[in-house]
N, C-alpha and C positions, 0 to 999 in steps of 0.2 A: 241403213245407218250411214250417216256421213264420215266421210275421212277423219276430219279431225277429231269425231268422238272415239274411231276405233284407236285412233291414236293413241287419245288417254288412257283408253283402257290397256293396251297394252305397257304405257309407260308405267301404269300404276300397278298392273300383275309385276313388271320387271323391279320395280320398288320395294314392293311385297315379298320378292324370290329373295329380294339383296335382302330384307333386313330380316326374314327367316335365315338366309346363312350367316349373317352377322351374328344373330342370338345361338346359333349352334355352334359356329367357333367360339363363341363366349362359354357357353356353358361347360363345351368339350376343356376349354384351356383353366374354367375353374375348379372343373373336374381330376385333369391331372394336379394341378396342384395341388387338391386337398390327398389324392390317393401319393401322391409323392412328401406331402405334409405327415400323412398316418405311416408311410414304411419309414420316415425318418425317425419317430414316435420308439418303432418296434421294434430298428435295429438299436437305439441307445439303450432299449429298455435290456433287449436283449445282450448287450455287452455290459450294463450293470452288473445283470444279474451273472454273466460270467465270470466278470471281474469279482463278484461279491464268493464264490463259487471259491475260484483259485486264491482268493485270500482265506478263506475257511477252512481249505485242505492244507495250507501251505503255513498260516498260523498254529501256533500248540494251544489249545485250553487251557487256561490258567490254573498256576498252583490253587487247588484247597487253601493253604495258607500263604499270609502275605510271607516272602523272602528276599532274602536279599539278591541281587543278580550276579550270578558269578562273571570273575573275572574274566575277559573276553582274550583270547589268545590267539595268535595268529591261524591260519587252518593249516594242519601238519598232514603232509601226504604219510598214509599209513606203511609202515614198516614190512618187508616182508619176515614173515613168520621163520624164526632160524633159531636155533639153542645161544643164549649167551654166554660169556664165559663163566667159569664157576666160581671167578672169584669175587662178582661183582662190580669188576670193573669195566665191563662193556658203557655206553651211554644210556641215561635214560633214556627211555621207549614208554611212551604209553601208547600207542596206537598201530594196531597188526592187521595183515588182508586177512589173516587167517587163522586157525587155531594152531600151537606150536607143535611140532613132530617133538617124539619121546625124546628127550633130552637127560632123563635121567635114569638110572638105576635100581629095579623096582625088587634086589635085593639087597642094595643097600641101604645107609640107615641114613635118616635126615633130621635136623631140631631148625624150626624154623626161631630163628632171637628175633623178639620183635621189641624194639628198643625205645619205651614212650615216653614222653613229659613226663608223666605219672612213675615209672620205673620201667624194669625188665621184665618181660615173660619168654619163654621157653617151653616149645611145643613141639614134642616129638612126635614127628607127621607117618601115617600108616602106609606106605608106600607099598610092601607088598598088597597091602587090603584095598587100596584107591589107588591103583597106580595114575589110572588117566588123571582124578583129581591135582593127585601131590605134583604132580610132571606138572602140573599149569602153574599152579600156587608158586611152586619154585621156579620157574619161566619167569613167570611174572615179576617174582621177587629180585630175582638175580637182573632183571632191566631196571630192578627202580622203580619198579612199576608202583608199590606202595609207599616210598620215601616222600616224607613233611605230607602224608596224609590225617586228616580226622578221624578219631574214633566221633560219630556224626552224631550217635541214635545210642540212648541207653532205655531199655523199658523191662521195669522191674517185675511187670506182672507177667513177665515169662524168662525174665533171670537173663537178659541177653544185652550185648553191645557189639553194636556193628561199624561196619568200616569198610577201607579197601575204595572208595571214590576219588582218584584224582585229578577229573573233569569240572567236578562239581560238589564235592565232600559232600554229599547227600545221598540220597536212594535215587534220584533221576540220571544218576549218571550215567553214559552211553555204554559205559566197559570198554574194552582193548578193542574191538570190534568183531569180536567173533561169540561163539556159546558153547560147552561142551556138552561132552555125552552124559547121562545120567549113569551114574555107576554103583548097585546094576541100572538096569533096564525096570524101571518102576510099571506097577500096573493100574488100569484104570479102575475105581470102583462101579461096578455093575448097575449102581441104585445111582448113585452122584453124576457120575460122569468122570470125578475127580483121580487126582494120581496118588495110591499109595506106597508107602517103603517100607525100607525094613529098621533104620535107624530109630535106637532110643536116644533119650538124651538126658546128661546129669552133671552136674558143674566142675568146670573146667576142661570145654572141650572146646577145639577149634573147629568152627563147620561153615560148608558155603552156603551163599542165600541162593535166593531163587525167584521167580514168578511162576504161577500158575502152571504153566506150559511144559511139557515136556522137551527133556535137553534144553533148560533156559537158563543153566549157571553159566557163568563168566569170572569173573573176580571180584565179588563184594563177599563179605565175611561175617561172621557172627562167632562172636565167643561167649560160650552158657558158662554164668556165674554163682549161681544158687537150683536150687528144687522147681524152681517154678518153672524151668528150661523143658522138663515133662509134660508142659500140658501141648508141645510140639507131638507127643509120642503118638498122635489118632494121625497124623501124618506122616511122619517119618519117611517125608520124601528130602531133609536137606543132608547133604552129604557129611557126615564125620569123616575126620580125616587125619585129626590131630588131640594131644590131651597135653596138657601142662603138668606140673609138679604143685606143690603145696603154695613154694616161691610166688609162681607165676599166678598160680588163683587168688594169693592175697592182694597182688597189682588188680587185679580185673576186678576184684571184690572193692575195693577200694576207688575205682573208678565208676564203679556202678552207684557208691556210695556216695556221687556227686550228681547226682538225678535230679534236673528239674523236671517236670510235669507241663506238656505243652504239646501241639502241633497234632498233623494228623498220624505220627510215629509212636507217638505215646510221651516223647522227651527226648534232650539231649544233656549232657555234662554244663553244669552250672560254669565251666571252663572251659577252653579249649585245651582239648584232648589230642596231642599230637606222634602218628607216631613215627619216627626223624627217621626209623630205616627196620626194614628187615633183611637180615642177614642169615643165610643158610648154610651147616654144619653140615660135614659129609662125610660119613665113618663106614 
């Protein structure tokens, strides 16, 4: 074979090498970029879905019903927990690190005045029988804790009006920030799972609310107005604590007697039902 044919042949093998390496750094370079096109894909997707994540945890559910939005108020670092003084005249407080130490006398005698749009009621509180209760109630009260609050919630088909929200005059309100103990110590039903007491209930009592949960009162209230307050009694886990006089039950009957029918509470007063202070008697 002559020179210049081996020639070509190698020129054309060495042609051949170059433009196979030409098509593999091609391939190789469209290769990263489609695997660097798909991790771009997978990190956005995956930061969606985190972001979509911490907005889910970090948003609330919306009301059942539509409401209006309470008024927004600066954030108040929470108080620490200390007895007020007794006459009321400490500053308002709504918001505590903790639940209050015994501040009061669980031999003596207490009427809580609770002083509404509507009139007076007068509820002499069971402080031997609830001490831990009555000690919060009157904590609470002696900070202000329930002045120019709503009576929120009236629903006749169990005789009751509640109150005690200054966050948000509703049932979602956050409380002082603490919960007390259940007094007594409620037991679970064996079959339910559920917590029962020992309180009955019959118009003209002052008593705390609650959720499900054991040790889950704080400061929202319920005052039973009529017979229908009983059909409470297959539970009797909310605290009695206090009863009114003849006076005081014709107030609460008479504000019951302003019931409109609506929401997922059952109703609230055709008015606003406000009540401008509670004041504690100490004999």
């Amino acid at each position: 074979m002559s020179t210049a044919k081996r020639e070509r042949q190698r020129e054309n093998r060495r042609m051949r090498l170059a433009a196979d390496e030409a098509a593999a750094k091609q391939y190789a370079t469209r290769r990263r970029v489609k695997l660097i096109g798909i991790a771009a894909v997978v990190v956005a997707a995956a930061l969606a879905v985190l972001g979509f994540l911490q907005r889910d945890n970090s948003e609330p559910e919306p009301a059942a019903e539509p409401a209006a939005e309470p008024a927004v108020e600066p954030a108040v670092e929470p108080a620490a927990a200390a007895c007020p003084a007794v006459d009321g005249s400490s500053p308002r407080t709504i918001d505590f690190d903790s639940p209050h130490p015994m501040c009061i006398d669980p031999e003596a005698r207490y009427v809580a005045v609770f002083d509404t749009s509507e009139g007076e009621m007068r509820y002499e509180l069971t402080a031997s029988e609830t001490p831990l209760t009555v000690n919060n109630f009157v904590t609470l009260a002696r900070w202000g804790y329930y002045d120019d609050t709503l009576l929120f919630r009236t629903d006749p088909s169990i005789d009751i009006i509640q109150g005690g929200s200054p966050h948000t005059n509703d049932n979602r309100d956050p409380g002082p920030g603490y919960t007390i103990a259940d007094e007594p110590a409620f037991d679970a039903d064996p079959e339910t799972g559920g917590l029962t007491g020992p309180y009955r209930y019959q118009p003209g009592q002052l008593v705390m609310a609650r959720s499900a949960g054991p040790d889950s009162a704080s400061a929202q209230f319920f005052l039973t107005t009529g017979p229908n307050a009983s059909r409470l009694d297959g539970q009797g886990t909310y605290v009695v604590f206090g009863q009114t006089d003849d006076a005081g039950l014709a107030v609460a009957q008479s504000i019951i007697g302003l019931h409109e029918p609506g929401g997922s509470l059952g109703g609230a007063p055709s008015r606003d039902v406000t009540v401008h202070s509670v004041t504690i008697e100490e004999t």
